[in-house]
C-alpha positions in Angstrom: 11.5 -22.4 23.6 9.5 -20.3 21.1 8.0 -22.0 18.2 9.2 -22.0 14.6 6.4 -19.9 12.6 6.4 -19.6 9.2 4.1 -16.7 10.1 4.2 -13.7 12.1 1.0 -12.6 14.2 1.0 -9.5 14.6 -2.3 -6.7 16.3 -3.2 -3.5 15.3 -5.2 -1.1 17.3 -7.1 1.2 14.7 -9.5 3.8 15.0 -13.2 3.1 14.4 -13.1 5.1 10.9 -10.1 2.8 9.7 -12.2 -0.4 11.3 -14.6 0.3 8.7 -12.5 1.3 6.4 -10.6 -2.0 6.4 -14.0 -3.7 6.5 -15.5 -1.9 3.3 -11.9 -2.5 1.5 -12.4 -6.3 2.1 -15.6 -6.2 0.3 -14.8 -4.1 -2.4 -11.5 -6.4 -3.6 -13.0 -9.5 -2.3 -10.5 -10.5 0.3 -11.2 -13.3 2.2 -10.2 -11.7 5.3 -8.9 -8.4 6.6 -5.3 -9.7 6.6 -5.0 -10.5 3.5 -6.5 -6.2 3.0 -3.4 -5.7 4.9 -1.2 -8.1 3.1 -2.2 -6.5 -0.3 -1.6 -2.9 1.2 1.5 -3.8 2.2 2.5 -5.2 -1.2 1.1 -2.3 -2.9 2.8 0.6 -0.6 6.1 -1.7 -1.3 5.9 -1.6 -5.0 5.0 2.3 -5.1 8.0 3.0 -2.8 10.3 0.8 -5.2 8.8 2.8 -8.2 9.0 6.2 -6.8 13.3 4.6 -5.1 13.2 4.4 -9.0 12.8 8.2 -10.3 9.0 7.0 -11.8 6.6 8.9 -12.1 3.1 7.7 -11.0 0.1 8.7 -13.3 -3.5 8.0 -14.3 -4.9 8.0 -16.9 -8.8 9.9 -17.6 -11.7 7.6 -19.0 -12.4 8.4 -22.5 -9.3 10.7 -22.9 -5.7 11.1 -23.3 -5.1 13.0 -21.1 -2.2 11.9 -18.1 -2.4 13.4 -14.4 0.3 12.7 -12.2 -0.3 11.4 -8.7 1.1 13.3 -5.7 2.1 11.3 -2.3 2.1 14.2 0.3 1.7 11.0 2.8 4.2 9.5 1.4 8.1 10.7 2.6 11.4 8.6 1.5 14.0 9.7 2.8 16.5 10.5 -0.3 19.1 8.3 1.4 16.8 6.0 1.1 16.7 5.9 -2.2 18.3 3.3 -4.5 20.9 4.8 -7.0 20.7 5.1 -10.3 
């Protein structure tokens, strides 16, 4: 009988480049491990999916201006079925 986890392990086979890039991400935010890089990615993708599912616009702002760009996705794909209505 399998055991009752209140977590799920799960293994990822990456690509030297994203091995590193994992590693300098962990620095840079302070995680204390490179699952909780992942955890955060994941929460992050999640909340830009809900916000784009939305109809929102993403934008940045420029340092010492007003000025407002809007951030493009190309990676990023929902399906409009997807999509939560309105």
């Amino acid at each position: 009988m399998a055991k009752d986890r209140r977590y799920q392990k799960i293994q990822l086979d990456v690509s030297q480049r994203t091995f590193d890039q994992l590693n300098r991400l962990q620095s840079q935010i302070d995680a204390s491990s490179r699952a909780e890089v992942v955890r955060k990615a994941l929460y992050m993708l999640d909340w830009l999916v809900s916000k784009i599912n939305e109809g929102s616009e993403i934008m940045t702002k420029r340092v010492g201006t007003d000025e407002l760009v809007s951030i493009e996705f190309p990676l990023l794909y929902i399906h409009p079925t997807e999509r939560t209505s309105q």
